[in-house]
Structures are given as structure tokens and as C-alpha cells.
ROVOSE-781829 format. One record per residue (C-alpha): residue number from 1; residue in three letters; chain; x, y, z. Coordinates in Angstrom, 1 decimal, decimal comma, padded with zeros to 4 digits. Each point is the difference from the previous one (the first is absolute). Layout:
REM ROVOSE-781829
pt seq=NUM&type=ALA&mol=A&c1=X&c2=Y&c3=Z .
...
//
This chain:
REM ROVOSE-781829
pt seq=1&type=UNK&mol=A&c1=-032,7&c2=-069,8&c3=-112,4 .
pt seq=2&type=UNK&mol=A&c1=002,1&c2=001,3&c3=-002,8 .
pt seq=3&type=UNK&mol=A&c1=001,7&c2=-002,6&c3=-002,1 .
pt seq=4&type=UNK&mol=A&c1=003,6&c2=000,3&c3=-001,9 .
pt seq=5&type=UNK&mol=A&c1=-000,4&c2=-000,6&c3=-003,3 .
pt seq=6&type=UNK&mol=A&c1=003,9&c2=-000,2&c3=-001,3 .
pt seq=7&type=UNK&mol=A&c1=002,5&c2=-002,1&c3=001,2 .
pt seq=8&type=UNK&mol=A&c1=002,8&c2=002,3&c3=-001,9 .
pt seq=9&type=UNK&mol=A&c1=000,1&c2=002,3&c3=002,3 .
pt seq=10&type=UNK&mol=A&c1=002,3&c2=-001,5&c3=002,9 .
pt seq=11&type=UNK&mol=A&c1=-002,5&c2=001,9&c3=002,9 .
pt seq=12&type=UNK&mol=A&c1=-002,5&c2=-002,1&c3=-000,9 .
pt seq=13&type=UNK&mol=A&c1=-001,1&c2=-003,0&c3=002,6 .
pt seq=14&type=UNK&mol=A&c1=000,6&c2=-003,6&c3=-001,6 .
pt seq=15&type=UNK&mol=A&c1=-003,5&c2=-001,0&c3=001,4 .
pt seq=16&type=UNK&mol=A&c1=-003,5&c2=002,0&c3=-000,5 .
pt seq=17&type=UNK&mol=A&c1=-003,3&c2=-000,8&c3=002,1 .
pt seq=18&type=UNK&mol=A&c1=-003,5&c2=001,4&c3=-001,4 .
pt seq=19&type=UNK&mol=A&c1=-003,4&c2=-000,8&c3=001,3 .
pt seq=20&type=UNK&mol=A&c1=-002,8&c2=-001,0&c3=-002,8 .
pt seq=21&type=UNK&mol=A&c1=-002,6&c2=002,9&c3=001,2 .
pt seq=22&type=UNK&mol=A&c1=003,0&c2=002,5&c3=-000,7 .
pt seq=23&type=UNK&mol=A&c1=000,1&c2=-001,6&c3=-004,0 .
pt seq=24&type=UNK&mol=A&c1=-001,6&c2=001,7&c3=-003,0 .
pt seq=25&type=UNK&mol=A&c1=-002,7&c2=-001,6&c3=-001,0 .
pt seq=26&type=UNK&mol=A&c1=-000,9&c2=-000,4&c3=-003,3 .
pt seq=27&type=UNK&mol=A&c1=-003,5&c2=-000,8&c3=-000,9 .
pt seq=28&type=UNK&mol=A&c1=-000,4&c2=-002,8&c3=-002,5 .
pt seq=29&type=UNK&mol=A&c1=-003,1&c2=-001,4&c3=-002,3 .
pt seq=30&type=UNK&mol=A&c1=-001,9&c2=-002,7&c3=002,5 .
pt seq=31&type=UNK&mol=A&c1=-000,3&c2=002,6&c3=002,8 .
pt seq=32&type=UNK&mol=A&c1=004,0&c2=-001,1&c3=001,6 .
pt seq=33&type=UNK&mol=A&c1=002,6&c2=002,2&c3=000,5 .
pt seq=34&type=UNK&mol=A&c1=003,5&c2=-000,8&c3=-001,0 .
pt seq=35&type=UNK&mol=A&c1=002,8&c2=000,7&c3=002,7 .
pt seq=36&type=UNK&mol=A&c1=003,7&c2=000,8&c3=-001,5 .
pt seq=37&type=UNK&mol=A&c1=002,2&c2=-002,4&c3=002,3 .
pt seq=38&type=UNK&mol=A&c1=002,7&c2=-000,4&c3=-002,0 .
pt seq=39&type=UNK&mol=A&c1=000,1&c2=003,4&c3=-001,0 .
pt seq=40&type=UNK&mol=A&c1=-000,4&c2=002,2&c3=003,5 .
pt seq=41&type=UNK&mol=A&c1=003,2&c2=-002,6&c3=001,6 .
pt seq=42&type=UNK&mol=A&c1=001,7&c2=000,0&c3=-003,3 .
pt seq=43&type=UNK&mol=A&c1=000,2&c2=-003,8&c3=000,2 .
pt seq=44&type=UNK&mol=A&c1=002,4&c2=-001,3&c3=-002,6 .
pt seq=45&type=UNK&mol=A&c1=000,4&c2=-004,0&c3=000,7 .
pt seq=46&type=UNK&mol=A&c1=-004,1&c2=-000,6&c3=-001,3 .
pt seq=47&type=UNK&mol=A&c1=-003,7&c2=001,3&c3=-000,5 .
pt seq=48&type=UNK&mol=A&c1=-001,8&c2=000,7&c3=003,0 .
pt seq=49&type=UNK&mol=A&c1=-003,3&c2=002,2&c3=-000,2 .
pt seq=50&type=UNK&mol=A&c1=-003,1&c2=-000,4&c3=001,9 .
pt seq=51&type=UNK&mol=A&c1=-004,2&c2=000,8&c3=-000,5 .
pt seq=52&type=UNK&mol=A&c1=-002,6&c2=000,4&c3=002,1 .
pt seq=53&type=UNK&mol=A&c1=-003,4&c2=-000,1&c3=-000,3 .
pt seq=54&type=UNK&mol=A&c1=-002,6&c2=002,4&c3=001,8 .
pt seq=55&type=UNK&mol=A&c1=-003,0&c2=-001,6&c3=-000,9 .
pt seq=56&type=UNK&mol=A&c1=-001,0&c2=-003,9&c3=-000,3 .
pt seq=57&type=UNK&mol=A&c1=000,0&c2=-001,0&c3=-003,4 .
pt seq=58&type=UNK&mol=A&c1=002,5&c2=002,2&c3=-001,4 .
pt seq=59&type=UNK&mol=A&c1=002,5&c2=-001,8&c3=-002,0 .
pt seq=60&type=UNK&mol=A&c1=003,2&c2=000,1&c3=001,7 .
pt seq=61&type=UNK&mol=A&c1=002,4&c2=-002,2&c3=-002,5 .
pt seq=62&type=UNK&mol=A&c1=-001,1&c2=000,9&c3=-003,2 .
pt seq=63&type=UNK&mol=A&c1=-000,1&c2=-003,4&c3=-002,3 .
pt seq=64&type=UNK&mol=A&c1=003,6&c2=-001,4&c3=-001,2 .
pt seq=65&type=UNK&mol=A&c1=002,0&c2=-002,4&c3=-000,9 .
pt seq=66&type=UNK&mol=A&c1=003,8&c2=001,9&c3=-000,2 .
pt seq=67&type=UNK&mol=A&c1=000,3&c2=-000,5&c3=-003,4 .
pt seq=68&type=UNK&mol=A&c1=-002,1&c2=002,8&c3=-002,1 .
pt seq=69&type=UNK&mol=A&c1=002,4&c2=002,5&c3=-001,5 .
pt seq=70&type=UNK&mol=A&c1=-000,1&c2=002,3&c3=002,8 .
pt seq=71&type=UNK&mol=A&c1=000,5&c2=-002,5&c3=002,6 .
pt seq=72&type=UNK&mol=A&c1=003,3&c2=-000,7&c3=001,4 .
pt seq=73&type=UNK&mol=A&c1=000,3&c2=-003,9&c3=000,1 .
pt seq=74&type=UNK&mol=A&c1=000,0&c2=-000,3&c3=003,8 .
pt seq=75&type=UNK&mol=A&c1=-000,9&c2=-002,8&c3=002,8 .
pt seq=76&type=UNK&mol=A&c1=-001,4&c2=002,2&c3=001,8 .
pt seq=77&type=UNK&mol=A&c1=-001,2&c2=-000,2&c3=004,0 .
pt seq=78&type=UNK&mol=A&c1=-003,1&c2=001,4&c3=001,3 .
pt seq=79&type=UNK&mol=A&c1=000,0&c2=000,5&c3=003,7 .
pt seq=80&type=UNK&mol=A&c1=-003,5&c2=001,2&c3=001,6 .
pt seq=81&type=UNK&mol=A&c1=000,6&c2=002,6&c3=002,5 .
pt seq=82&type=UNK&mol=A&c1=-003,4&c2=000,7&c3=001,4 .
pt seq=83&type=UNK&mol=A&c1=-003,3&c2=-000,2&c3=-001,0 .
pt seq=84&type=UNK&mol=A&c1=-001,1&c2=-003,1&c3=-002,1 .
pt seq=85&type=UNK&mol=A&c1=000,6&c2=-001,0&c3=-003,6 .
pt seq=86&type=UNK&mol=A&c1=-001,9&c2=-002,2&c3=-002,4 .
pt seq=87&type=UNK&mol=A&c1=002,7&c2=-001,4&c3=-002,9 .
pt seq=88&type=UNK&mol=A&c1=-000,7&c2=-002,2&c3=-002,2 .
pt seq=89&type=UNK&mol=A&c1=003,3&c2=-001,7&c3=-001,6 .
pt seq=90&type=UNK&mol=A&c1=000,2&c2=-002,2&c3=-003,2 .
pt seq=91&type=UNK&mol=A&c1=-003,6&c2=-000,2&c3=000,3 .
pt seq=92&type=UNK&mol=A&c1=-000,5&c2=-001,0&c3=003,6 .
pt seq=93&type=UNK&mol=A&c1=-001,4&c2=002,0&c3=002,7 .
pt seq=94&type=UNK&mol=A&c1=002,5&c2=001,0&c3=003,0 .
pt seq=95&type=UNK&mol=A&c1=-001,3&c2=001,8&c3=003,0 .
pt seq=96&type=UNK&mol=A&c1=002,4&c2=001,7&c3=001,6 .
pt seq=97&type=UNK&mol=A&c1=-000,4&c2=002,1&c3=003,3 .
pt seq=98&type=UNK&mol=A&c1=002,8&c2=002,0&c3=001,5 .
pt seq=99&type=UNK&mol=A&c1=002,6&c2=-002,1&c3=000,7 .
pt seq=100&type=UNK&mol=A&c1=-000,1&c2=-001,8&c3=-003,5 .
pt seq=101&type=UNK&mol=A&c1=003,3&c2=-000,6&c3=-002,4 .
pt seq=102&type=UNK&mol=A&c1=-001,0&c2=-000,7&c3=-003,3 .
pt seq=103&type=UNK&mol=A&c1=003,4&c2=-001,1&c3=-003,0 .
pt seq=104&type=UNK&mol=A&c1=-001,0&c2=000,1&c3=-003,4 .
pt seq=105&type=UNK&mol=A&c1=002,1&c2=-001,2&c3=-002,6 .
pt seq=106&type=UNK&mol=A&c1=000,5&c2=002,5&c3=-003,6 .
pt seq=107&type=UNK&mol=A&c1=-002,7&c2=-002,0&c3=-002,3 .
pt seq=108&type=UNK&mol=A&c1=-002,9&c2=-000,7&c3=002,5 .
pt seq=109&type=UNK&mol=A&c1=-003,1&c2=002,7&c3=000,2 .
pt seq=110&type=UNK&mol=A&c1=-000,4&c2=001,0&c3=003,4 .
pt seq=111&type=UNK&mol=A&c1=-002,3&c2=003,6&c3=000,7 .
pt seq=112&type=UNK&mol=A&c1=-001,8&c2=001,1&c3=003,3 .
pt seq=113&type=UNK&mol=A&c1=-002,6&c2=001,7&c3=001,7 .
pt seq=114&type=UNK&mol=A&c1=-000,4&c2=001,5&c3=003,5 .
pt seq=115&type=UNK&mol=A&c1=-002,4&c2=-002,1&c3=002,0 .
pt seq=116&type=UNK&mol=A&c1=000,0&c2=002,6&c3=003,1 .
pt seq=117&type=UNK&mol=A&c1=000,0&c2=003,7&c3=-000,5 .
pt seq=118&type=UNK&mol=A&c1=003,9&c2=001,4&c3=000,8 .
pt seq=119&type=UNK&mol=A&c1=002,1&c2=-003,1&c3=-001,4 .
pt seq=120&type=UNK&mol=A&c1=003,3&c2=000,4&c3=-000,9 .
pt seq=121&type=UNK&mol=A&c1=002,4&c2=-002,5&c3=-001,8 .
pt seq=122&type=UNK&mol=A&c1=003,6&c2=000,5&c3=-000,4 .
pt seq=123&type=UNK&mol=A&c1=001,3&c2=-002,0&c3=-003,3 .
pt seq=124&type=UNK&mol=A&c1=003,9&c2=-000,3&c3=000,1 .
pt seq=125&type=UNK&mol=A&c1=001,4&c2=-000,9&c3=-003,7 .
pt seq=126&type=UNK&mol=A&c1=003,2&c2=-001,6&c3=-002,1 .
pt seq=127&type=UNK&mol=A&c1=000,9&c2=-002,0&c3=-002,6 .
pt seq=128&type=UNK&mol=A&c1=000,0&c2=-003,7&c3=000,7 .
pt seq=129&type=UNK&mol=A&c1=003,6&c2=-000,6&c3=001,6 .
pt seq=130&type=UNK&mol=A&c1=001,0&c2=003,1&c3=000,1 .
pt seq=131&type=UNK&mol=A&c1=000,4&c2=000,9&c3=003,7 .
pt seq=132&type=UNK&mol=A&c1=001,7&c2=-003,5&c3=000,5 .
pt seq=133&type=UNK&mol=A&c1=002,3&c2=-001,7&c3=001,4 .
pt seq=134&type=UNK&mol=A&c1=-002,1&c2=000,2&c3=003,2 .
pt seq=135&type=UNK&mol=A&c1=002,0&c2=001,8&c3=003,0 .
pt seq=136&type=UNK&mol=A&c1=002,1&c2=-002,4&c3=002,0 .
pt seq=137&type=UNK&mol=A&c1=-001,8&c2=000,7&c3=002,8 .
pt seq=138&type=UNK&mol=A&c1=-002,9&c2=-001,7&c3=-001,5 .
pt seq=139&type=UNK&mol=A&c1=001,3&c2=-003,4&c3=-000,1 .
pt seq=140&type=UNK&mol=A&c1=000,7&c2=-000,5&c3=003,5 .
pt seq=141&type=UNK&mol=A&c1=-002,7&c2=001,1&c3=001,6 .
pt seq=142&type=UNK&mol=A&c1=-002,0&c2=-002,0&c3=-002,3 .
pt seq=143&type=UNK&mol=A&c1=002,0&c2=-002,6&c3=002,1 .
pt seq=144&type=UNK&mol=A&c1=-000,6&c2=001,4&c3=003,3 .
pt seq=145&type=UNK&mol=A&c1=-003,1&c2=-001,9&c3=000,5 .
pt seq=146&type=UNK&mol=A&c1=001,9&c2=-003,4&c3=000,3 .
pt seq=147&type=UNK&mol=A&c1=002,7&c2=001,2&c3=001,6 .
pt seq=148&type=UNK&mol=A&c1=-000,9&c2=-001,6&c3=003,6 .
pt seq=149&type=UNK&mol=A&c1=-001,4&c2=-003,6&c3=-001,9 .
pt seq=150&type=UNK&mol=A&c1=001,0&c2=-000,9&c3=-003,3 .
pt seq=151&type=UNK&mol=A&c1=003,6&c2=001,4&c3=-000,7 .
pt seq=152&type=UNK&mol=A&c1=000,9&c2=-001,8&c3=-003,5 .
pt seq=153&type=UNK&mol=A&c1=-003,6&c2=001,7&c3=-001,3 .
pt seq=154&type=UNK&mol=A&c1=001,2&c2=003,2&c3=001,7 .
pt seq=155&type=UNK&mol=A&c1=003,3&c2=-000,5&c3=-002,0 .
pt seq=156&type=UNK&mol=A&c1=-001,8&c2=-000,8&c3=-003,2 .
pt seq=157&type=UNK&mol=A&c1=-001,6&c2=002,9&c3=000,2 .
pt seq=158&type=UNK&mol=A&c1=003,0&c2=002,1&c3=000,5 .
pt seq=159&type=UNK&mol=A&c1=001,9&c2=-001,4&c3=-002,4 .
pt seq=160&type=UNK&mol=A&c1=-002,1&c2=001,4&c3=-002,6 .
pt seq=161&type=UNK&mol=A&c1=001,6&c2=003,4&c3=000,3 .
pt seq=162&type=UNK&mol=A&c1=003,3&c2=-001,3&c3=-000,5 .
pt seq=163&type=UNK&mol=A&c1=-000,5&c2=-000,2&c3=-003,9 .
pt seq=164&type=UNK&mol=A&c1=-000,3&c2=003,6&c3=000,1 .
pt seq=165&type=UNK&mol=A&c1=001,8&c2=001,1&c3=003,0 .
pt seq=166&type=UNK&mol=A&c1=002,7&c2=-003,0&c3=000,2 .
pt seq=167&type=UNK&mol=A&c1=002,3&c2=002,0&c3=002,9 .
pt seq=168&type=UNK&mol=A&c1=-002,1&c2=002,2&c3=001,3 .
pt seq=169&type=UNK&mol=A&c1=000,9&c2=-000,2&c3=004,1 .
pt seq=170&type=UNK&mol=A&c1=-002,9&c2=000,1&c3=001,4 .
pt seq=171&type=UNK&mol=A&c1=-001,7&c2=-002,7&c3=-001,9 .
pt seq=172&type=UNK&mol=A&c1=003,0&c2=-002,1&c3=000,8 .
pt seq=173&type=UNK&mol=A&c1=-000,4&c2=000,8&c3=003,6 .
pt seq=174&type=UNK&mol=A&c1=-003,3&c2=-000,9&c3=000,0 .
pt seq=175&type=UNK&mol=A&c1=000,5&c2=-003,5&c3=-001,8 .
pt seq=176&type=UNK&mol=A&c1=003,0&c2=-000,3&c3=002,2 .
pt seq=177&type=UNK&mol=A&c1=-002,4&c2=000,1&c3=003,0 .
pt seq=178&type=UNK&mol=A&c1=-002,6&c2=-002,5&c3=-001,4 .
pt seq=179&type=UNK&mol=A&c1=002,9&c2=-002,3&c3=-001,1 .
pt seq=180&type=UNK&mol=A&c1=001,4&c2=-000,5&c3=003,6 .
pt seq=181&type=UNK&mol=A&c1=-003,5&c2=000,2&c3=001,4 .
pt seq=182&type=UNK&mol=A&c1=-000,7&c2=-003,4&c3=-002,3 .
pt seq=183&type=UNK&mol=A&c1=003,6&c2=-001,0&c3=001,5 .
pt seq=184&type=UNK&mol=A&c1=001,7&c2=000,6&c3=-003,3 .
pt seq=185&type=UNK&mol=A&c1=002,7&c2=001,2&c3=001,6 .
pt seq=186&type=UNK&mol=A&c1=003,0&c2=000,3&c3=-003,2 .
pt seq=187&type=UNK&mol=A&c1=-002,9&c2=001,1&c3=-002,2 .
pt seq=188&type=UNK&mol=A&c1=-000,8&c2=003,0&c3=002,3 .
pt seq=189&type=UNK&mol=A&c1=003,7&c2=000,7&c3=000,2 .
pt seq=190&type=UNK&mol=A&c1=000,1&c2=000,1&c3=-003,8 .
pt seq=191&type=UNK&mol=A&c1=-002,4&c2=002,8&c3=-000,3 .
pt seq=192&type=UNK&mol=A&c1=001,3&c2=001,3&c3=003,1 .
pt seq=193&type=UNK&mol=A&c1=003,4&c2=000,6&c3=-001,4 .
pt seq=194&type=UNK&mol=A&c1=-001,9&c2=001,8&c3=-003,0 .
pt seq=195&type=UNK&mol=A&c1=-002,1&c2=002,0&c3=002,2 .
pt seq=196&type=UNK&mol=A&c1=003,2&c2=001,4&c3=002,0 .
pt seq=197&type=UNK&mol=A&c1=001,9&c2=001,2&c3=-002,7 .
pt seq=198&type=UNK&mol=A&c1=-002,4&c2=001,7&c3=-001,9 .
pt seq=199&type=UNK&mol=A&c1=-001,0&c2=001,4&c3=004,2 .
pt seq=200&type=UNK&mol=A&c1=002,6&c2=000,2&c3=002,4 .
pt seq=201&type=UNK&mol=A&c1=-002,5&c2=000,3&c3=002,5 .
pt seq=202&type=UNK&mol=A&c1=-001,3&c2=-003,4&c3=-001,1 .
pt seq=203&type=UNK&mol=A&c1=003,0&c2=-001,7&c3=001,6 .
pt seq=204&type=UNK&mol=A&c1=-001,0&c2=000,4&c3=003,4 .
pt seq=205&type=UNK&mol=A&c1=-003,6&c2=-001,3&c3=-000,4 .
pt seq=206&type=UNK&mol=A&c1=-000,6&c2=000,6&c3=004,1 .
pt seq=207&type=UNK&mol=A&c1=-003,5&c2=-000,4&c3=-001,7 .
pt seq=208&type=UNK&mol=A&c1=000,6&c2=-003,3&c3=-001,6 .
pt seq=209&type=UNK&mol=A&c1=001,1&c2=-001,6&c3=003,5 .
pt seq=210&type=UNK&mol=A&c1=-002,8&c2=001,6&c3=001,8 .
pt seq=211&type=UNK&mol=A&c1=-002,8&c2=-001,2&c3=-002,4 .
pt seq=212&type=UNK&mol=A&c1=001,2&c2=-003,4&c3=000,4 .
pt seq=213&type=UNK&mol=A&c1=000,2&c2=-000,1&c3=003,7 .
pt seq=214&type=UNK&mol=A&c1=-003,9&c2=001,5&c3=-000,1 .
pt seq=215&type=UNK&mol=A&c1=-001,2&c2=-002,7&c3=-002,5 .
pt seq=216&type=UNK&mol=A&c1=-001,8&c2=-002,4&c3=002,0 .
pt seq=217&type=UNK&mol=A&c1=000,7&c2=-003,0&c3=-002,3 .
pt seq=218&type=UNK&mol=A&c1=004,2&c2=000,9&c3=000,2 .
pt seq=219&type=UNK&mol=A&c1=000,6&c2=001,1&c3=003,7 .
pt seq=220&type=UNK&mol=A&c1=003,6&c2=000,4&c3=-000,3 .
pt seq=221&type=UNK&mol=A&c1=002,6&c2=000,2&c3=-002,7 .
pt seq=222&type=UNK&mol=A&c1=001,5&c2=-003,2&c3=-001,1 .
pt seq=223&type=UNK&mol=A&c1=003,6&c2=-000,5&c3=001,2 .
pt seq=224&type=UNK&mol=A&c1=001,4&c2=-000,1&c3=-003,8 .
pt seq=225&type=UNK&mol=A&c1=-002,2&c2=003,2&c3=-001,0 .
pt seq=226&type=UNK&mol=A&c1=001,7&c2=001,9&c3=002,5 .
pt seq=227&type=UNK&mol=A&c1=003,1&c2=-000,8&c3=-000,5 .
pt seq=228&type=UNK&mol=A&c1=000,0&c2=000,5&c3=-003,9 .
pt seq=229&type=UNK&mol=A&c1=-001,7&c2=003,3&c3=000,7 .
pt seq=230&type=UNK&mol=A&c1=002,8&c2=001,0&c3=002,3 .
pt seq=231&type=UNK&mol=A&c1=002,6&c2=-000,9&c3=-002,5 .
pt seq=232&type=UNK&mol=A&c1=-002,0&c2=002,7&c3=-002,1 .
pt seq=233&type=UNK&mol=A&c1=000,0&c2=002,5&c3=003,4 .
pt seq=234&type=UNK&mol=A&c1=-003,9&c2=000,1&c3=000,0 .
pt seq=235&type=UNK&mol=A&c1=000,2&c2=-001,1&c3=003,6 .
pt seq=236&type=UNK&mol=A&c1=002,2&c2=000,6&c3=003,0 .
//
């Protein structure tokens, strides 16, 4: 599958899809092959590249720490994608069969070697803090887990994002739901109000009185939460 390789040209697609067999693959001391990620999707927001191995033994991640000269200072993340790898970071011995997420930090020695013939490691790379703040999105379903139990964790947890995204309406919404689900009901109206006019849509919140009908611990809306969300029109 052919990919675009300049976004200047306003005919080409703002998303690219490649499979790893279709990847050059450049062969590399240690018997691995390096794969050019980054460079085949023309990925601009961090490093991603990947090696695999076609023999056991053959060094996959050659040994590192991200800070030699030609290194580029990354915490990089090394995801296993089949086979099996043997690492062995800041001096301890990691197995790590597909399936395995590996973070190293810029500063701790980290290398590897495939422990089945066929492995293949994707390592995805940035400076420390760079890619952050985290997406909004990431905050409240973080949350999501207590949202049927423990709503003033489930708010804790929310509330994180709001140091980075402080009116961002859907993380309102979200604390606005856990806030009347713990019977907070001005609280949730606060970030409510927030949520509805950075999203119109927001006002509504059909969903809002439907999730807390369906909670078993709240079977109904209180009497005072529906009428203040009527004054704000979020219910007939």
C-alpha cells in the first residue's frame, strides 16, 4: 500500500496506514533489522521505529542509555509485538513475550535480544514531557472505573485534568455526572454551567438524567437536581 509522504500537497490524505512486512528493512550489526516507522508515515509528533529479529540471539536493542552523542535523549517505550524478547534494563533481566510494554527513562542502560526466532519490538520515543499535557480524554476515563462506586475518587481523578484543561466541556460533563451521582448536586451544576457554554450540546445532558436513573445506588433524580437542571433547560 503506497504511502503519502508530504502533507503540502492539499491531495494528500491527513492519515497514512502501512503494514511492517511492506517496510524496508535495514540490516543492522547483531543480526536485527531496523524498520523506518517514523519515516514511511512521516510521523512528526515523536520517534517510532521498530526491529525484528530472525534468529534467537540476535540483538534486537542494541545497548543504550539515550545519552551518547548520537542518541537523542528520549524515554523511550518498547512494545513487543510478536515473538519473545530478552531485555535486560539497568542491569536486571526483563523477559518479555509478546504482549510486553517496557518505559525506560533517558539515563538507564536497557538493550535486547530475541528469545524466539521472528520477534519484533516497536520502540516509540520523546523527550521527557514533551507530548504532555495528557489528552483530556485521558483523565476521565482514568475515572470511569469508579464511576458506579466511589464517585469523590472518580472526581479526584478527573479533576486532575482541569489544571491543564480547566473548561474543557467534556471533562466538565463528566465531573458534572459524578458530582450529582455522589448527590453533589450545586457542585455538578457548577461544572455543568462550564460544560454548556464551552458545548451547547452539553445543556441538554438527556445523558446525564438517563445515567442517573440507570445507577442502581441513585434510582431517580432528586427533586432539587431536577429542578436546578431545568432552570438550566437540561430537562423538560
Amino acid at each position: 500500500m503506497p504511502v503519502p509522504t508530504s502533507q503540502s500537497d492539499p491531495a494528500t490524505p491527513r492519515w497514512r496506514a502501512h503494514q511492517l512486512g511492506q517496510l524496508d528493512r535495514i540490516p543492522l550489526d547483531g543480526g536485527a533489522s531496523w524498520l523506518p516507522v517514523r519515516r514511511a508515515l512521516d510521523v512528526t509528533a515523536f520517534g517510532v521505529n521498530a526491529f525484528t529479529a530472525g534468529a534467537v540471539d540476535d540483538e534486537l536493542v542494541e545497548h543504550h542509555d539515550e545519552t551518547s552523542s548520537g542518541a537523542g535523549g528520549h524515554e523511550e517505550l518498547y512494545v513487543v509485538l510478536a515473538g519473545h524478547a530478552r531485555f535486560i534494563v539497568d542491569g536486571t533481566p526483563v523477559d518479555a513475550p509478546a504482549g510486553t510494554l517496557i518505559l525506560v527513562e533517558p539515563g538507564i542502560a536497557r538493550s535486547a535480544t530475541a528469545g524466539e526466532a521472528d520477534t519484533t519490538v516497536l520502540v516509540v520515543g520523546g523527550r521527557p514531557g514533551a507530548a504532555l499535557p495528557a489528552s483530556p480524554f485521558e483523565h476521565w476515563y482514568a475515572a470511569e472505573g469508579y464511576r458506579d462506586g466511589d464517585f469523590e475518587r472518580a472526581t479526584e481523578i478527573a479533576s486532575a485534568g482541569l489544571v491543564d484543561w480547566p473548561e474543557h466541556p467534556h471533562l466538565r460533563y463528566q465531573l458534572a455526572c459524578y458530582r450529582a451521582m455522589a448527590d453533589d448536586p450545586q457542585d455538578a451544576l457548577d461544572h455543568l454551567a462550564i460544560a454548556a457554554a464551552g458545548d451547547p450540546a452539553h445543556r441538554r445532558l438527556g445523558r446525564l438524567g438517563l445515567r442517573l436513573r440507570l445507577n442502581p445506588r441513585r434510582p431517580a433524580v432528586s427533586a432539587r437536581f431536577r429542578v436546578a437542571l431545568g432552570r438550566l433547560g437540561a430537562l423538560a
